[in-house]
N, CA, C and O atoms as a GROMACS GRO file, in nm:
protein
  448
    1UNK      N    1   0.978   0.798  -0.987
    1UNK     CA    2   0.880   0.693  -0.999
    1UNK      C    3   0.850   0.634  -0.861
    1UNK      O    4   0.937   0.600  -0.780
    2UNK      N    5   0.709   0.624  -0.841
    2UNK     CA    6   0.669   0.542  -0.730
    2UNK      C    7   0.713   0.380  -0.749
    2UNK      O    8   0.697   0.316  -0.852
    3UNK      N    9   0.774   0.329  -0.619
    3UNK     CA   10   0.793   0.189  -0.649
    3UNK      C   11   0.702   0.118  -0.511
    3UNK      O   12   0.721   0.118  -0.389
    4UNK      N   13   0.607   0.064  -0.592
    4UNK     CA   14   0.490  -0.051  -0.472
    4UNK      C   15   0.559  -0.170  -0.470
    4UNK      O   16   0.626  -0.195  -0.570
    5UNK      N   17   0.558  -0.260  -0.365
    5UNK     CA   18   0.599  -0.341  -0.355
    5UNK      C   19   0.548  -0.437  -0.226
    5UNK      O   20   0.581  -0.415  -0.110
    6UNK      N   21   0.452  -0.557  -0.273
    6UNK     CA   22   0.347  -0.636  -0.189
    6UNK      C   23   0.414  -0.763  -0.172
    6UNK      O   24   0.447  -0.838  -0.263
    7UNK      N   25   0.435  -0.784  -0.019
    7UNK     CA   26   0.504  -0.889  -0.019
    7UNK      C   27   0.328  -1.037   0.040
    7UNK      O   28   0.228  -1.022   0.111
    8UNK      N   29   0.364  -1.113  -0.013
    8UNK     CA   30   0.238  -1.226  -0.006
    8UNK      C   31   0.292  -1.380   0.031
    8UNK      O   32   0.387  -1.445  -0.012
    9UNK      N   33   0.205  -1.406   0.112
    9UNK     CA   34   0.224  -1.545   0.144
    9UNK      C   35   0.110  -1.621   0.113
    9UNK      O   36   0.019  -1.542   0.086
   10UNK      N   37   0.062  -1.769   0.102
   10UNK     CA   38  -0.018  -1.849   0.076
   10UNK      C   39  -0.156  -1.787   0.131
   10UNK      O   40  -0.268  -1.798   0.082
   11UNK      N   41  -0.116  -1.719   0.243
   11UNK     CA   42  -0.259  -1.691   0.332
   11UNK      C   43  -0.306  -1.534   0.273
   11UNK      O   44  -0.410  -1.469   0.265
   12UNK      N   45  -0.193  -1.520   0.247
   12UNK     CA   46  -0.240  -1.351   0.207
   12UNK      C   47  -0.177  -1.232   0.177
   12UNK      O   48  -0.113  -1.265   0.077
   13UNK      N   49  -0.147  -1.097   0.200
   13UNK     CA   50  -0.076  -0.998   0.174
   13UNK      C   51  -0.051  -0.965   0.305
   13UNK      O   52  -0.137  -0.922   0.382
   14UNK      N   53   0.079  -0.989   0.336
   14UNK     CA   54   0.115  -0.953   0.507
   14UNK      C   55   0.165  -0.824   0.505
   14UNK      O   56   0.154  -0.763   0.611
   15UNK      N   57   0.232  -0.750   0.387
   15UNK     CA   58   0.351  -0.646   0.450
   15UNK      C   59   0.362  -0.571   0.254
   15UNK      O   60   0.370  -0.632   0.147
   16UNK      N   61   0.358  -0.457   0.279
   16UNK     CA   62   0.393  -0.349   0.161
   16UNK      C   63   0.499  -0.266   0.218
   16UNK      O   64   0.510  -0.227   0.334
   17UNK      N   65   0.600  -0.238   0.081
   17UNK     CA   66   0.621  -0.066   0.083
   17UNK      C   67   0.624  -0.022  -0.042
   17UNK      O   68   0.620  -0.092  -0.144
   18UNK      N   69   0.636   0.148  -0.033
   18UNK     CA   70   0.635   0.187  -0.106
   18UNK      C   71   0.805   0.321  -0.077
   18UNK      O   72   0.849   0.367   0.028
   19UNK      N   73   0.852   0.340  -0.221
   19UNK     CA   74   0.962   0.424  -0.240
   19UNK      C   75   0.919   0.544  -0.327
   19UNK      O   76   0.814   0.552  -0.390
   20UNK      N   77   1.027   0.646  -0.320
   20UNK     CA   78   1.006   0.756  -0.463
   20UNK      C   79   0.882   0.787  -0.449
   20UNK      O   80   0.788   0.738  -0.387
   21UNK      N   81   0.898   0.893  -0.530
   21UNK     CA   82   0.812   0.991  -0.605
   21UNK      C   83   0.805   1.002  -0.739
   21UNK      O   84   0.901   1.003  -0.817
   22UNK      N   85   0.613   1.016  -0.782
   22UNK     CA   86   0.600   1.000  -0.935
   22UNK      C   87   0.681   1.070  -0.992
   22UNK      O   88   0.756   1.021  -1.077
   23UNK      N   89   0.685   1.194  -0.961
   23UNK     CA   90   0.693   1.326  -1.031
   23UNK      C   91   0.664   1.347  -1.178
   23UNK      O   92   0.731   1.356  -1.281
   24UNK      N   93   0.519   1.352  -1.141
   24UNK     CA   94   0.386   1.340  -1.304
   24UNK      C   95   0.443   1.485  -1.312
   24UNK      O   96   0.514   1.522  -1.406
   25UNK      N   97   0.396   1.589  -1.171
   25UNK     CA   98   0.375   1.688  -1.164
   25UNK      C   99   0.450   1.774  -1.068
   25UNK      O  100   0.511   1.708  -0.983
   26UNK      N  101   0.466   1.933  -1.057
   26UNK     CA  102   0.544   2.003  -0.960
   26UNK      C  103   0.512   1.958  -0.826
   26UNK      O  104   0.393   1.927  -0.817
   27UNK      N  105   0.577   1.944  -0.724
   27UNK     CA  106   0.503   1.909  -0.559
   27UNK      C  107   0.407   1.999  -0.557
   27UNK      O  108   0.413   2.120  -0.575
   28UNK      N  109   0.274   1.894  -0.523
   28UNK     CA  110   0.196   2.013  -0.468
   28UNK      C  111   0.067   1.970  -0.523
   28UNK      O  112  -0.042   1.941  -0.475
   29UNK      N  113   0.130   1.976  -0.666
   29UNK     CA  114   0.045   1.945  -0.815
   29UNK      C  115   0.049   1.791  -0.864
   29UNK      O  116  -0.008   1.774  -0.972
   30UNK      N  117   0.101   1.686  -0.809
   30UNK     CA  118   0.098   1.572  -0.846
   30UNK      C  119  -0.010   1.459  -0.801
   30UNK      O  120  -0.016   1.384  -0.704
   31UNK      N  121  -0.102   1.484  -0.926
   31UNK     CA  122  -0.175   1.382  -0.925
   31UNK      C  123  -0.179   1.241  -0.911
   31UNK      O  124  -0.273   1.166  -0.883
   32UNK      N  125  -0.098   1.225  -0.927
   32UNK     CA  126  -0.025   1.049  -0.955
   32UNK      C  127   0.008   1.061  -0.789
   32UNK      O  128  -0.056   0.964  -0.751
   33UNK      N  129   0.058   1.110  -0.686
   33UNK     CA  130   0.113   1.113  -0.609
   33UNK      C  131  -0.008   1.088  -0.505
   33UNK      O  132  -0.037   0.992  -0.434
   34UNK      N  133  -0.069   1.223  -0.529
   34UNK     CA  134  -0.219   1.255  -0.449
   34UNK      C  135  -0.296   1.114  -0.445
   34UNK      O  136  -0.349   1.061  -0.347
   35UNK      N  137  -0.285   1.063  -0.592
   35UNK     CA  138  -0.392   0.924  -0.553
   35UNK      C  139  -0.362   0.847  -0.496
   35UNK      O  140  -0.405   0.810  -0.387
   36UNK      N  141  -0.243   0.787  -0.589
   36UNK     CA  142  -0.160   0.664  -0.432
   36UNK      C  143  -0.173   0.717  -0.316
   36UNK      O  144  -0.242   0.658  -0.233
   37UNK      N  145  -0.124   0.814  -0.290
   37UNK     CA  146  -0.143   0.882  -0.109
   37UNK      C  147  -0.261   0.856  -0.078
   37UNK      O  148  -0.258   0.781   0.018
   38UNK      N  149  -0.370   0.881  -0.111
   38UNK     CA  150  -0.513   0.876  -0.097
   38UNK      C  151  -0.526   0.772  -0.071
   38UNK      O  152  -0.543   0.752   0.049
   39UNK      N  153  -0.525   0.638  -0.172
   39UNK     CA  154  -0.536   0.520  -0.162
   39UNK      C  155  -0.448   0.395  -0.043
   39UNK      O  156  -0.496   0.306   0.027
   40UNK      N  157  -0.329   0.433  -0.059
   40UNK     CA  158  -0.257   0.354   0.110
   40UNK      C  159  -0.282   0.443   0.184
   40UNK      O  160  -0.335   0.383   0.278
   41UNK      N  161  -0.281   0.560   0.213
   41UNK     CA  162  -0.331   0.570   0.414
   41UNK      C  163  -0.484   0.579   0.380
   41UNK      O  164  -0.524   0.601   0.495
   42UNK      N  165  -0.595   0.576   0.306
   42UNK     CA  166  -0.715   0.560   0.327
   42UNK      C  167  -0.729   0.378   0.342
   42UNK      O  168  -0.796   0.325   0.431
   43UNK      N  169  -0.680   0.330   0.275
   43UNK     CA  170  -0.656   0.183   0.328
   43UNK      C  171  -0.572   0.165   0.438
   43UNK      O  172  -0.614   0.066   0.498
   44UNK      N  173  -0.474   0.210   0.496
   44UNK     CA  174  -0.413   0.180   0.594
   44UNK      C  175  -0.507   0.230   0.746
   44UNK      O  176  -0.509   0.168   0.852
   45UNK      N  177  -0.592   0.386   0.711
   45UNK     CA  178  -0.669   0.406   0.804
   45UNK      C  179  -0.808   0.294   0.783
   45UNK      O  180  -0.815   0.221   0.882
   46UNK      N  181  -0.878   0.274   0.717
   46UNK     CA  182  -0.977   0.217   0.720
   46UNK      C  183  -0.939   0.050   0.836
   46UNK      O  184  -1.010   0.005   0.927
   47UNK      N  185  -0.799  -0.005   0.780
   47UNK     CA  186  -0.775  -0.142   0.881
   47UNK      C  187  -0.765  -0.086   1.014
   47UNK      O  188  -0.811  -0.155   1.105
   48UNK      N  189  -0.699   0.060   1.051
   48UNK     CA  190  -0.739   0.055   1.180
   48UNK      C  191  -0.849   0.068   1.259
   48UNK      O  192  -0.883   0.004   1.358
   49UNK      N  193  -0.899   0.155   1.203
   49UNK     CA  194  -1.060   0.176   1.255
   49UNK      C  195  -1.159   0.100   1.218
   49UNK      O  196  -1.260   0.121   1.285
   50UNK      N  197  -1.174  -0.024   1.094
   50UNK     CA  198  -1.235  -0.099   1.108
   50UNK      C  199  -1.216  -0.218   1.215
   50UNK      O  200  -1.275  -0.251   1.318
   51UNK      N  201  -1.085  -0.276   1.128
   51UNK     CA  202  -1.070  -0.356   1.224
   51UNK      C  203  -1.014  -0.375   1.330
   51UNK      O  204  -1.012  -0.483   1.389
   52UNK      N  205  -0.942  -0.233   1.380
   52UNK     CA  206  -0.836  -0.233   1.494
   52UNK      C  207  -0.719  -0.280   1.484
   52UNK      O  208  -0.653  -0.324   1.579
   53UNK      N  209  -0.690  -0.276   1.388
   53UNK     CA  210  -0.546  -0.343   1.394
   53UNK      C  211  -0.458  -0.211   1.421
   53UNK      O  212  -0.501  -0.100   1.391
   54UNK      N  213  -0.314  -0.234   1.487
   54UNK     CA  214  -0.211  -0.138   1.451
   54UNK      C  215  -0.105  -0.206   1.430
   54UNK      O  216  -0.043  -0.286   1.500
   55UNK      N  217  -0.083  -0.150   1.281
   55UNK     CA  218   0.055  -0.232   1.222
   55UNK      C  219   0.177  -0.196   1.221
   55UNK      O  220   0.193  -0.080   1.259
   56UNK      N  221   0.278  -0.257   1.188
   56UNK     CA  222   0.403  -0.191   1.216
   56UNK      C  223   0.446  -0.089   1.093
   56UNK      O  224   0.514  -0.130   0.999
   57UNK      N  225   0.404   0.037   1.102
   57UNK     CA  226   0.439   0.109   1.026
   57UNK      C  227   0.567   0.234   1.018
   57UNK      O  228   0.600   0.294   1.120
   58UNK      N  229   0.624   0.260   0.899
   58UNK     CA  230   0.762   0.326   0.886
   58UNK      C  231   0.758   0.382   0.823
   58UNK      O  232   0.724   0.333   0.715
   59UNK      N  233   0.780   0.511   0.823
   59UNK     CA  234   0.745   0.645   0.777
   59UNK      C  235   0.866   0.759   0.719
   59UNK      O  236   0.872   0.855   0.796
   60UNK      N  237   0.946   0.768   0.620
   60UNK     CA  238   1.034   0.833   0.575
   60UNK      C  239   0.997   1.002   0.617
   60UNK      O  240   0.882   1.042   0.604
   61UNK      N  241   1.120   1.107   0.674
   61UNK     CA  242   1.089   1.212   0.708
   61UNK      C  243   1.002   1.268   0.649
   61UNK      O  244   0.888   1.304   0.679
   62UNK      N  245   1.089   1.279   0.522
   62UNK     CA  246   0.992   1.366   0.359
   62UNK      C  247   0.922   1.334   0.270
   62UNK      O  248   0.926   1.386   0.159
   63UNK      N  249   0.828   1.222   0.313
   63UNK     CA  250   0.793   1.133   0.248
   63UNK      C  251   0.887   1.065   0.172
   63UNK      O  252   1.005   1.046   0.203
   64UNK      N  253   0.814   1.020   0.046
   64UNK     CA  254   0.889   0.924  -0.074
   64UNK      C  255   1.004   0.778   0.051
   64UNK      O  256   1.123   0.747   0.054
   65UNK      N  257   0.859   0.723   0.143
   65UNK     CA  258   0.900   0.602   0.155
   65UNK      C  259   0.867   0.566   0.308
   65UNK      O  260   0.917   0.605   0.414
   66UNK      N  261   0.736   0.451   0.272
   66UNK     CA  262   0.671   0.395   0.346
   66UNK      C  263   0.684   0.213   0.384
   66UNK      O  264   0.699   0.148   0.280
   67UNK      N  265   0.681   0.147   0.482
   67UNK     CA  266   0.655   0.048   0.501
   67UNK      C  267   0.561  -0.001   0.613
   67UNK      O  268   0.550   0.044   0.727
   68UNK      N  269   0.476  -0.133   0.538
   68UNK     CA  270   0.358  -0.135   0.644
   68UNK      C  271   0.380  -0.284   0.621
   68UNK      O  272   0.418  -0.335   0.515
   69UNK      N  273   0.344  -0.364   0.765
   69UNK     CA  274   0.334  -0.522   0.799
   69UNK      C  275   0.243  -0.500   0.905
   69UNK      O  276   0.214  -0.407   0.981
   70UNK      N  277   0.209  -0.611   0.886
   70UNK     CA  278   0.000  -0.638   0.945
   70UNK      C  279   0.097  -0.729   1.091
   70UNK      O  280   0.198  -0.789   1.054
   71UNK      N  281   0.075  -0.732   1.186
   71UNK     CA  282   0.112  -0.817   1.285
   71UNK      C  283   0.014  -0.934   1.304
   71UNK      O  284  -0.087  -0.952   1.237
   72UNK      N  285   0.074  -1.036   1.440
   72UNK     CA  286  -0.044  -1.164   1.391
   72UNK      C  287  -0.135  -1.113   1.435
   72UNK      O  288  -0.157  -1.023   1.516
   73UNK      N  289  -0.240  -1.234   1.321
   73UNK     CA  290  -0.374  -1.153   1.377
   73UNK      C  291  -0.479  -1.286   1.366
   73UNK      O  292  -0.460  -1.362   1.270
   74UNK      N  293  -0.602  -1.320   1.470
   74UNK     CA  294  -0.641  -1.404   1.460
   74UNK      C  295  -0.718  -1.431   1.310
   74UNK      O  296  -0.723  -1.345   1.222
   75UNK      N  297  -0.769  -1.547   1.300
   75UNK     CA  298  -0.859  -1.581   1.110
   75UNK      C  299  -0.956  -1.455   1.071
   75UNK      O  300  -0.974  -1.408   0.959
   76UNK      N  301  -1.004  -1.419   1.173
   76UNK     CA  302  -1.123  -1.320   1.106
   76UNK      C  303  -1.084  -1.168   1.098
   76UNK      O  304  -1.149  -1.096   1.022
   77UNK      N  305  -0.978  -1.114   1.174
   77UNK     CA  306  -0.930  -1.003   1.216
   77UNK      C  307  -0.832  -1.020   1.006
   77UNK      O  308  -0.846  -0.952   0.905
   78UNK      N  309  -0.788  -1.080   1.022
   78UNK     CA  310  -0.707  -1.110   0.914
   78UNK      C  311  -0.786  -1.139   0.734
   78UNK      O  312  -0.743  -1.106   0.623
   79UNK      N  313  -0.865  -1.184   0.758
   79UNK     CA  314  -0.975  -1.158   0.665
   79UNK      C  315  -1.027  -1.079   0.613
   79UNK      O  316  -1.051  -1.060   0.494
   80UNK      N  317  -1.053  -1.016   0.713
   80UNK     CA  318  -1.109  -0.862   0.706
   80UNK      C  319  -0.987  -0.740   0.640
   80UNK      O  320  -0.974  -0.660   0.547
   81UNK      N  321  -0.936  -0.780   0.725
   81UNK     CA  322  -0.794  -0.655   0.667
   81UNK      C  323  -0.753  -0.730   0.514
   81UNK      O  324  -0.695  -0.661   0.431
   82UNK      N  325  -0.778  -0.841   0.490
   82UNK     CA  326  -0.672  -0.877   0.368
   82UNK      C  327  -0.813  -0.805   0.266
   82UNK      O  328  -0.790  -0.736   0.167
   83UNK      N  329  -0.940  -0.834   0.310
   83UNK     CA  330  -1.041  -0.748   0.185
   83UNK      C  331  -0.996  -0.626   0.175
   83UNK      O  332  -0.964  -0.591   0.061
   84UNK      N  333  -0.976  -0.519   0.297
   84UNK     CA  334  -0.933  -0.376   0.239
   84UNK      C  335  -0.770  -0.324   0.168
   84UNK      O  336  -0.722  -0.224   0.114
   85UNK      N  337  -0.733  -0.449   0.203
   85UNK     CA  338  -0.608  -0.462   0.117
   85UNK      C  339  -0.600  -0.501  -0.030
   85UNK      O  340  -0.559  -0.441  -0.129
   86UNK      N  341  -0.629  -0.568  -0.020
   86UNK     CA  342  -0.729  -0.620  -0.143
   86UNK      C  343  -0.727  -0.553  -0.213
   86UNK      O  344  -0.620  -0.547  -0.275
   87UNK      N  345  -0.861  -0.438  -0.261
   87UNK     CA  346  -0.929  -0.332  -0.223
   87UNK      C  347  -0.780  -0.240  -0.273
   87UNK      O  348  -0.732  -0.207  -0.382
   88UNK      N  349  -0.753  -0.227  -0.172
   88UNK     CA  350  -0.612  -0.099  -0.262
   88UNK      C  351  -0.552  -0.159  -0.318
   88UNK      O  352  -0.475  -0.080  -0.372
   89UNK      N  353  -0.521  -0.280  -0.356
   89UNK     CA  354  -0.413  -0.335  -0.502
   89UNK      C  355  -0.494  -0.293  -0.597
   89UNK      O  356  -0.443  -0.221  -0.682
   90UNK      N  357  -0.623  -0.322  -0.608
   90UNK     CA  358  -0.749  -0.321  -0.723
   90UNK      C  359  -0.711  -0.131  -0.771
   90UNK      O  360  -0.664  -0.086  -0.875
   91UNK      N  361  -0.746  -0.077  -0.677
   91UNK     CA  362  -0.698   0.058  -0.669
   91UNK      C  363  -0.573   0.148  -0.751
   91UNK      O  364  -0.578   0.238  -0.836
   92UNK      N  365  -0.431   0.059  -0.664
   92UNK     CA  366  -0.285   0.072  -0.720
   92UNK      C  367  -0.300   0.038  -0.855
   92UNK      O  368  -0.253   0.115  -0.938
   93UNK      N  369  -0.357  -0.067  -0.891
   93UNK     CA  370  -0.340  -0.150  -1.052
   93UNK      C  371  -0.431  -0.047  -1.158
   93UNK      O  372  -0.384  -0.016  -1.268
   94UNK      N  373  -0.516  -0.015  -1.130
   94UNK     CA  374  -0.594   0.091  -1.200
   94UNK      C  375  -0.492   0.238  -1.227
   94UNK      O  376  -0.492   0.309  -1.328
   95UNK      N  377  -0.420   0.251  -1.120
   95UNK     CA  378  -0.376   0.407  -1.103
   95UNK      C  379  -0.241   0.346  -1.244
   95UNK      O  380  -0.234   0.400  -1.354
   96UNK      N  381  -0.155   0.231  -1.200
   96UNK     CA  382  -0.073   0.217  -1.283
   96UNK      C  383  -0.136   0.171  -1.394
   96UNK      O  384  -0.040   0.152  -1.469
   97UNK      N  385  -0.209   0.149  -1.439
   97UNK     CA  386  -0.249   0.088  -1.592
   97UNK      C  387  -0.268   0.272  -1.650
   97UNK      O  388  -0.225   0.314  -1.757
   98UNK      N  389  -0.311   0.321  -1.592
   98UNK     CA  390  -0.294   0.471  -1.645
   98UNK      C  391  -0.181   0.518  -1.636
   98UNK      O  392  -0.182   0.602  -1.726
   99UNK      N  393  -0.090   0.522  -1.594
   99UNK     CA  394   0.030   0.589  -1.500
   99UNK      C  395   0.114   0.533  -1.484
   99UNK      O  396   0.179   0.564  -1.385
  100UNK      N  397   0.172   0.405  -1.578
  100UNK     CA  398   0.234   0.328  -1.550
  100UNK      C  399   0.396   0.389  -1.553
  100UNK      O  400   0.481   0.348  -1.474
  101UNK      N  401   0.428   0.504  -1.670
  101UNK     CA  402   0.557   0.603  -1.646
  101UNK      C  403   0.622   0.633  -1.497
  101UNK      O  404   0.738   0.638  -1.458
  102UNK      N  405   0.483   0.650  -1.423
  102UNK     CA  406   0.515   0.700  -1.301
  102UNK      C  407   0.496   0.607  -1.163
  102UNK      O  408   0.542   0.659  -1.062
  103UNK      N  409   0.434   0.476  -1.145
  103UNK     CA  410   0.440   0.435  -1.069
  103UNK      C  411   0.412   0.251  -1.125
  103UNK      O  412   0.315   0.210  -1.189
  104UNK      N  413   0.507   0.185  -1.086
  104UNK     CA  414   0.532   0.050  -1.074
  104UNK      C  415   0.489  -0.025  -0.945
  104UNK      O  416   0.495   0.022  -0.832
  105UNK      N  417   0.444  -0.156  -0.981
  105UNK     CA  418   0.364  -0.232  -0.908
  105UNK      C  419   0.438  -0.372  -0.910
  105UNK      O  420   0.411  -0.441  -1.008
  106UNK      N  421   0.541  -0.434  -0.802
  106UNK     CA  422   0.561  -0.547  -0.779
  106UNK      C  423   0.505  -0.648  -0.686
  106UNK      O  424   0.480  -0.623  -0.567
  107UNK      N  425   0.486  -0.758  -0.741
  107UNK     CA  426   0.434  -0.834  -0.604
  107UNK      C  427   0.516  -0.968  -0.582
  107UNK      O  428   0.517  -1.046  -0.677
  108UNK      N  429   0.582  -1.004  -0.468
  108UNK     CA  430   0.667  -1.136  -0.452
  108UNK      C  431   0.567  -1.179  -0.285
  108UNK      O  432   0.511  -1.125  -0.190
  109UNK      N  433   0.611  -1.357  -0.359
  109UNK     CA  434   0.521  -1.481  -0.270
  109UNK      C  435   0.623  -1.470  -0.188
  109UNK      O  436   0.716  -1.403  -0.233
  110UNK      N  437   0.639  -1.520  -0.063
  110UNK     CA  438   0.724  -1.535   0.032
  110UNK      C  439   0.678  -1.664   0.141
  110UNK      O  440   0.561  -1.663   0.181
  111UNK      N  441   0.774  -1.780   0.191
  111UNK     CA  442   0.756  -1.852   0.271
  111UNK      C  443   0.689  -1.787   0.382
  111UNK      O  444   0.680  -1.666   0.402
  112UNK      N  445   0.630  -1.908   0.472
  112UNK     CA  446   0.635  -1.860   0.616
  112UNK      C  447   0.708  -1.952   0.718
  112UNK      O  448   0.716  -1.919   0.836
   0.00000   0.00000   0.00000
């Protein structure tokens, strides 16, 4: 099972990861896998090249386990990235309302 996990503060969604593998399907063949994949690095690429950001990202050898945190960023730089973030929860929540066997969606508020 994929495990998402969005960490949020008052201002916004600063920092995700993700663990595991769906395993809907054989490697290769996993749909459930393919989309999430699709969906965080097409959102993770879109904040860089839209808005330039580069975040602190962590990358497991073999996959099955990612972490991403947005560094500071001024009001509008941060705006911008929290819409395409946004944007892939809307995404994640769709994939799990279908798929929910295979991939789980947590989200915790956090001080600053």
């Amino acid at each position: 099972m994929i495990k998402f996990t969005i960490h949020r503060t008052a201002s916004g969604i600063q920092s995700f990861e993700m663990t595991g593998h769906a395993n809907f399907a054989e490697h290769g063949k996993d749909l459930v896998c393919a989309g999430v994949s699709a969906v965080v690095f097409g959102s993770i690429n879109a904040i860089e090249s839209l808005c330039h950001v580069q975040a602190n990202i962590k990358l497991g050898r073999n996959g099955g386990f990612l972490t991403y945190a947005l560094p500071k960023l001024d009001d509008e730089t941060f705006q911008n990235a929290q819409l395409l973030l946004e944007g892939m929860m809307v995404s994640l929540k769709t994939i799990e309302m279908d798929y929910g066997k295979y991939i789980r969606i947590k989200e915790t508020m956090q001080e600053v």
